[in-house]
N, C-alpha and C positions, 0 to 999 in steps of 0.2 A: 421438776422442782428446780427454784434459783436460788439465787443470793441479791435482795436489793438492800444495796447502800444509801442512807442519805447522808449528801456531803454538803459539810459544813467550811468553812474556811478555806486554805489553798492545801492542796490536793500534790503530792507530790510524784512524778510520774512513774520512778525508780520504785516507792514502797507500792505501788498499784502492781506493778510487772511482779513481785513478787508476792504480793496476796495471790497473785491468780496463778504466778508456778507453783506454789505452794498448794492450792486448793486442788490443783490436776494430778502434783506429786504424789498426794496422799487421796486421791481415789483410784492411781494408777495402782499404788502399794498397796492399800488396806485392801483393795477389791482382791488380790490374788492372794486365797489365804494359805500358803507355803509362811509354815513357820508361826501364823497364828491363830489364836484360838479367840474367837467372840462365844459371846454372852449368847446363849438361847431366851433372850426373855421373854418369857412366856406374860400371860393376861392376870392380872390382879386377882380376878373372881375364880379363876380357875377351880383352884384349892377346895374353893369354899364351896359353889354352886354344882360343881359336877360331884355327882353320886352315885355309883352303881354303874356308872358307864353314860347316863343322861344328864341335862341340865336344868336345874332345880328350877322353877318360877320362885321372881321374886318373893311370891305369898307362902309359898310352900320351905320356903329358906330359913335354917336355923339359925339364929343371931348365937355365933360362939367367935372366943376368941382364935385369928387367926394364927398361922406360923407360915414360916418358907415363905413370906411376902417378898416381890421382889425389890430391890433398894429404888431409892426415887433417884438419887444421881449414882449413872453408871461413869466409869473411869472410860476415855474417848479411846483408850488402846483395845477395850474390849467391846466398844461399838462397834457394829459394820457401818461405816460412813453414806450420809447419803449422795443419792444420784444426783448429785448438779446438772442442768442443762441449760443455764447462761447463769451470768453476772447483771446485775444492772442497776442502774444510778440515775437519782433522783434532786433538780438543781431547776437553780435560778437560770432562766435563757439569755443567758449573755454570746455576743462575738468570740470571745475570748473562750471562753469556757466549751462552748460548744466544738471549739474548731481540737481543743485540749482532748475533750473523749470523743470526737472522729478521728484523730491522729493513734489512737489507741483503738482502732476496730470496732468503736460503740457506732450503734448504728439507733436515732428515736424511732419510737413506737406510739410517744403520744406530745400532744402539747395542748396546754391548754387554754382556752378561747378567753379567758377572761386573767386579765391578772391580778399579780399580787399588789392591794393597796398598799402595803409600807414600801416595797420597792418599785412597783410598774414594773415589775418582769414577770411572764410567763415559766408556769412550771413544764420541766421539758423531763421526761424520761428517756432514758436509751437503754441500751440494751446489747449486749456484747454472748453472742451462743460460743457455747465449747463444745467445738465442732469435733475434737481429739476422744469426746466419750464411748466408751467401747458400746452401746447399745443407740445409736446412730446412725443412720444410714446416711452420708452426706455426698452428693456433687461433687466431681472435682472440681467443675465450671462455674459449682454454687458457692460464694465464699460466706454468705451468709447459709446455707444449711436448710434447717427446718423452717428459722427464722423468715426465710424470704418473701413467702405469700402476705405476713403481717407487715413485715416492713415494704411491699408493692403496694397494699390498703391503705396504711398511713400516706405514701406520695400522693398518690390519689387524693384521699379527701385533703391533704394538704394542697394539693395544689387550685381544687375547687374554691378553697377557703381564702386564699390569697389575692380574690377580687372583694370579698367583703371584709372579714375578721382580722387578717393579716394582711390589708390594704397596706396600713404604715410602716409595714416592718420594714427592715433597710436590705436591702436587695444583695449585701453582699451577707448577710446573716441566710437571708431566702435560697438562696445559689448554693451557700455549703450546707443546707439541711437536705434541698433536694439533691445535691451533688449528680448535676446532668453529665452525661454521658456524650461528650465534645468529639470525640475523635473515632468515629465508627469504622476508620482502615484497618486501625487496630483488631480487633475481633475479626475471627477466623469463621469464614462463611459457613454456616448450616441450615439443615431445616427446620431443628426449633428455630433459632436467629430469625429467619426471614418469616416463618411466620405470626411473628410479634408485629413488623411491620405492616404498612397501610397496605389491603388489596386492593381495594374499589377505592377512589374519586370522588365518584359519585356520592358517596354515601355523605362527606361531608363539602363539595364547594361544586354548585351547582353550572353548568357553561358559560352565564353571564360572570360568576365569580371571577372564574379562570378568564374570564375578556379585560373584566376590570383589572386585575393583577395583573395582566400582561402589559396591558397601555400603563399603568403604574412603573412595570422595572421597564419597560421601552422612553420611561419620561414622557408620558403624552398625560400624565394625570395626577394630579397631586396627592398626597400621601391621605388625605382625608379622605378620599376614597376608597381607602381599603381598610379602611381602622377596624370595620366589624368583620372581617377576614384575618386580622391580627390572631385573638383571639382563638380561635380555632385552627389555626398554625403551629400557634405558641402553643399549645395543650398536647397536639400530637407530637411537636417535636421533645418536650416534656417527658413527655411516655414513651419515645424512644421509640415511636412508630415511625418518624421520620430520617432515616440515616443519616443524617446533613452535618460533615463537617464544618464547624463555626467556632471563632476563638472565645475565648473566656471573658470577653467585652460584649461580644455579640453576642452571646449568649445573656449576657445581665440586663443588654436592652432589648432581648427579646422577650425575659421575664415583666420588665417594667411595662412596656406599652401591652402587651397581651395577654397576661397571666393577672397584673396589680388596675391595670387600666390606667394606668398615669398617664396626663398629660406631656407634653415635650420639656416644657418650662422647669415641671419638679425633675423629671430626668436629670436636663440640663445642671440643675444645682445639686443633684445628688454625687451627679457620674463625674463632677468639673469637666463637663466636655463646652466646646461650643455647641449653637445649632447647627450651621451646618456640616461639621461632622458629625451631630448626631445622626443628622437626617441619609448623611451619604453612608455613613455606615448603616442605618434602617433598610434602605432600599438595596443594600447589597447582600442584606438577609434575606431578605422577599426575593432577591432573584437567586440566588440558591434553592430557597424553597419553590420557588416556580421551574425551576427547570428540574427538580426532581419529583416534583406533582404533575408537571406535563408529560416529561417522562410514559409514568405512570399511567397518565389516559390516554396516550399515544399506542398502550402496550393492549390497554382494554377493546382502541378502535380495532387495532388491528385483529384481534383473537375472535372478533365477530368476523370476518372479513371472510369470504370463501380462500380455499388453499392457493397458492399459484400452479401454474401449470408451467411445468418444464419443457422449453424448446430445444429438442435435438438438432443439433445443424449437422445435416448431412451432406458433403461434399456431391456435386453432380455428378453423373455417370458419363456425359460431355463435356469435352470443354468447350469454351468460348466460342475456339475458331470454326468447330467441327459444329456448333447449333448457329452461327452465321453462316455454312455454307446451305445446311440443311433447309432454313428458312430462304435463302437465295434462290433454292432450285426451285422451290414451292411455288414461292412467285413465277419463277420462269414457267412451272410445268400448267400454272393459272394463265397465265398471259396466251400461249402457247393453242390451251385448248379453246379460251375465248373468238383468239382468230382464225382457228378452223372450224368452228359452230355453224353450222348449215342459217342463210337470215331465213330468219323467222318470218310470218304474216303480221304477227302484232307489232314489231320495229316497222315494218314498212307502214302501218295502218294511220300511222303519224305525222304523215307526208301526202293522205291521201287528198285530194281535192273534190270539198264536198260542197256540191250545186255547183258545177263550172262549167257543164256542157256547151251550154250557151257564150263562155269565154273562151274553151278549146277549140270553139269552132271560127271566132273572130280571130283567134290566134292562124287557125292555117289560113283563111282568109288573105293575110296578111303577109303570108309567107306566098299566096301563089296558090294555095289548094297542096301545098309539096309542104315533108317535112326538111327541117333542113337537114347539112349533111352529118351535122356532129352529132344529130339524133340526139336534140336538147331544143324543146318549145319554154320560154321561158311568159308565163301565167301570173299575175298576182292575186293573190290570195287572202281572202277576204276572213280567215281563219288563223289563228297563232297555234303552234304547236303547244300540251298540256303541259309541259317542261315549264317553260316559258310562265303559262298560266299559273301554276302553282305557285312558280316564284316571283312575281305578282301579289298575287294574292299574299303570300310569308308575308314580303315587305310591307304590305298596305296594313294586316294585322299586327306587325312591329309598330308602325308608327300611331294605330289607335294605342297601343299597351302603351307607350310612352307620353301620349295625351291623357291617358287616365293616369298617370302618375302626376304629370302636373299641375292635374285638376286636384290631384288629393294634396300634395303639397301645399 
């Protein structure tokens, strides 16, 4: 149960602070009844309709005159008071007025889409819980209370409504109804906290997105390229899905271009800014929210990614000098055996002289029918060692591979 006020004329803020100590004074006092005695008021028909211990039907009811009737006004010292669980007030939507019961803890719960014809103003309710009531269970971290899930519904549809219904409303009115949440250092990390924020990327700006926006805050692309990523930036950051600290300027032009859909030009004449500070300020929004949305899907690549594998560097069991001598000797102990290897028949097979009888024998011929003394007949040879022939052969297949490149060239 509340109390709604409608307020007429100007509102003074001194007699408001004490309607409402006064209305908690006297549920703190009357609830505790030390010292006082209430009224049991019992039900009108009681008397009359109960008989015998049952309750009469109307048909079966004897019309007689009553007595012990209970009085129609009781004295309020002998009421038990009722359970308050807010205040709230009902008013023309003005700058003024509005910003008068948010400095007083009202928080809206409605407004409405069509105004009023003698003034053009929207009727705006708010709403202030009394969170001090002893049959309440309240948050410390919740300053609104019970209240808060109706007052998150209203941001919500309020802020859906602010590209069509509340297109013209004036964006410093817009800013103190949704009262954004600027400075997220503030707030003390947890796990409700974090998970209000964005998880997945994906769900709203697709890779091409994330290209565009980036050539956007790198300057490779102009701002009309990302106007329908505006939108759905502005809405998250809104809802206070996006962490992003941003001053209270940037904040009202991130309402206008993405939230109202206005163009640069009514900005310009709303905010008295130039263009381009509007625009340098715009693109310094978007690269906030682009490094805290890449962030983001930098954290998602990675979590699909297999684990890393940790390399242990284990110092060697040799040093340097002691694995250079040990490779030294190896060599030596290779060399070593090479030149004591009995020759082979196949090394010699390579040198043999094949069909030369006929030339060995014009060789001693020549000599005399005698070998000579240093036992060396020297023979030409009508044959090239396979060495030779192979490598031959490489080079001649080197130079076709190099003609067929030229020919593909």
């Amino acid at each position: 149960m509340g109390v709604m006020l409608l307020m007429k004329g100007r509102v003074h803020e001194l007699g408001l602070h004490k309607l409402q100590r006064s209305t908690l004074v006297q549920i703190k006092c009357l609830t505790s009844e030390e010292g006082l005695n209430f009224q049991k008021v019992s039900p009108r028909w009681n008397d009359a309709r109960v008989q015998r211990g049952r309750v009469v039907p109307l048909l079966e009811e004897n019309i007689k005159p009553r007595t012990e009737l209970p009085h129609l006004l009781v004295h309020l010292r002998a009421r038990r008071p009722e359970n308050l669980h807010y205040i709230g007030v009902s008013f023309g939507l003005t700058l003024h007025l509005f910003r008068f019961w948010r400095r007083l803890k009202f928080a809206p719960f409605y407004i409405s889409q069509i105004p009023i014809n003698v003034t053009g103003e929207h009727s705006c309710m708010v709403l202030k819980p009394l969170l001090n009531n002893y049959d309440i269970k309240v948050d410390g971290s919740n300053q609104w209370g019970f209240y808060n899930p109706f007052y998150q519904d209203f941001r919500q549809r309020f802020i859906r409504l602010l590209a069509s219904t509340f297109r013209g409303m004036e964006f410093k009115l817009a800013m103190s109804i949704l009262d954004p949440k600027i400075n997220f250092q503030e707030q003390v990390p947890s796990k409700s906290a974090s998970d209000k924020f964005v998880g997945s990327v994906g769900q709203y700006l697709s890779p091409h997105d994330m290209k565009r926006l980036k050539a956007y805050v790198d300057n490779f692309a102009d701002f009309h390229m990302i106007l329908d990523l505006s939108p759905v930036l502005a809405r998250l950051y809104f809802e206070e899905k996006l962490p992003v600290k941003l001053s209270y300027a940037q904040a009202s032009v991130l309402l206008c271009t993405g939230l109202q859909n206005q163009n640069i030009l009514y900005i310009v004449g709303q905010m008295k800014l130039e263009r381009q500070q509007l625009l340098s300020e715009f693109r310094k929004i978007m690269k906030l929210l682009y490094n805290y949305v890449n962030g983001l899907a930098s954290k998602e690549i990675e979590s699909t990614l297999p684990p890393k594998k940790e390399i242990v560097m284990e110092p060697h069991s040799l040093s340097v000098v002691e694995h250079l001598r040990d490779a030294a000797k190896q060599v030596e102990d290779d060399m070593i055996s090479k030149a004591e290897a009995p020759i082979t028949p196949e090394l010699l097979q390579r040198y043999v002289i094949v069909d030369g009888d006929s030339d060995f024998e014009t060789a001693l011929q020549n000599n005399g029918g005698r070998i000579p003394s240093g036992g060396l007949i020297n023979i030409k040879s009508s044959s090239k060692p396979e060495k030779v022939k192979s490598n031959n052969k490489r080079s001649k297949d080197h130079n076709k591979h190099k003609l067929s490149k030229r020919r593909r060239i």
